[in-house]
C-alpha positions in Angstrom: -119.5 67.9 60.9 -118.4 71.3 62.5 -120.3 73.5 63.1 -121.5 77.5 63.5 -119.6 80.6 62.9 -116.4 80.1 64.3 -113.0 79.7 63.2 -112.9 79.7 59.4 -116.6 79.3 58.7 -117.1 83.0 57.6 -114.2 82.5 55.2 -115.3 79.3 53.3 -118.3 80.9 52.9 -116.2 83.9 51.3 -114.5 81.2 49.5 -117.9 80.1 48.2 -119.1 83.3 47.2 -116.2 84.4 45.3 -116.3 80.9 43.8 -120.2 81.5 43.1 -118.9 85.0 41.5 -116.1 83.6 39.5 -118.3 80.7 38.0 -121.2 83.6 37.0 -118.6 85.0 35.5 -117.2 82.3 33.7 -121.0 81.4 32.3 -121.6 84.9 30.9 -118.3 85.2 29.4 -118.7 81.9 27.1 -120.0 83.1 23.6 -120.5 79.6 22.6 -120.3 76.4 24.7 -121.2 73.0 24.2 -123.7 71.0 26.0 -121.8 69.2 27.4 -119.5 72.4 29.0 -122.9 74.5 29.7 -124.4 70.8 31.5 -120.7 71.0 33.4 -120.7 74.9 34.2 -124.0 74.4 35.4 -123.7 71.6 37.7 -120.5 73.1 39.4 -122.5 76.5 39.8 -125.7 74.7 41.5 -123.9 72.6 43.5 -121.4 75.2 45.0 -124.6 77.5 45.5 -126.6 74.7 47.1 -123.4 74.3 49.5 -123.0 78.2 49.8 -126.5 78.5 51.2 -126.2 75.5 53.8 -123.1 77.3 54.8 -124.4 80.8 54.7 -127.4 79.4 56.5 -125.8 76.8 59.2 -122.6 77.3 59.3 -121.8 73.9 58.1 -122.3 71.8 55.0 -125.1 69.7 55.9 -123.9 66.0 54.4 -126.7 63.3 54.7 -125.8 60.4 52.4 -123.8 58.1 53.8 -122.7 54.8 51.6 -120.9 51.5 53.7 -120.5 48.1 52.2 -119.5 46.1 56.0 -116.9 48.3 57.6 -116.1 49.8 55.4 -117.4 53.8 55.0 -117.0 56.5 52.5 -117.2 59.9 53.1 -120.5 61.4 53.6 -121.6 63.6 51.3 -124.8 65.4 49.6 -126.3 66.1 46.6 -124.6 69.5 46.3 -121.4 67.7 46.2 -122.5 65.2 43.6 -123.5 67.9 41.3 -120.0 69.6 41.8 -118.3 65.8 40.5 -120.3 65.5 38.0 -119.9 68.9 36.6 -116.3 69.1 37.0 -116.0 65.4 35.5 -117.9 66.8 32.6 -116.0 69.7 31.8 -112.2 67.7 32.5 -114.2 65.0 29.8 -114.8 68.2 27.4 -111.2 69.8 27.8 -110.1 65.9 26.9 -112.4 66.0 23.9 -111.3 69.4 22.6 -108.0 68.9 23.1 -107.4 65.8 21.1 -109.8 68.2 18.1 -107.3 70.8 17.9 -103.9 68.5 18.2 
C-alpha cells in the first residue's frame, strides 16, 4: 500500500508522533486507572508506536494479514492495528461501565 516519503507520508508520521506524545501524556497524567483503562491505554500506545516505526522506517504501514472467506476480502491489516481495536474497544467498554456507576 503506498509507499515512501512522498505526499503526506511525513505528515502521518507527524500525526503519529503527536498521537504517540498525547497518549504518553494521557498515561502519566492518570493518578488511578483501572485495568481495564491501563490494559486499553496500553494497547492503543503500542500499537500506534509499532505503526509509527513502520512509518518512520518505510514510509508505509506494512499490513500482512489478510482474512477472505470465497470472494469475499477484508481489509488487510497487522497486529499494530489489532492492538489499537482492542485498546480503544477496551477503553469505549470502560467509559460505558463508568458511566452507568455514576448515573
Amino acid at each position: 500500500a503506498g509507499g515512501g516519503w512522498c505526499g503526506g507520508a511525513w505528515r502521518l508520521a507527524g500525526v503519529g508522533v503527536w498521537g504517540v506524545v498525547g497518549m504518553c501524556g494521557a498515561v502519566g497524567r492518570r493518578r488511578r486507572t483501572g485495568c481495564r483503562t491501563g490494559l486499553g491505554l496500553a494497547l492503543v500506545l503500542g500499537g500506534a508506536i509499532g505503526n509509527l516505526g513502520d512509518r518512520l522506517r518505510f514510509g508505509h504501514v506494512v499490513d500482512f494479514i489478510q482474512v477472505h472467506y470465497g470472494d469475499l476480502y477484508w481489509p488487510a491489516f497487522n497486529v499494530a492495528d489489532s492492538a489499537i481495536t482492542v485498546g480503544a474497544a477496551l477503553l469505549i467498554l470502560d467509559a460505558l461501565r463508568s458511566r452507568r456507576k455514576h448515573a
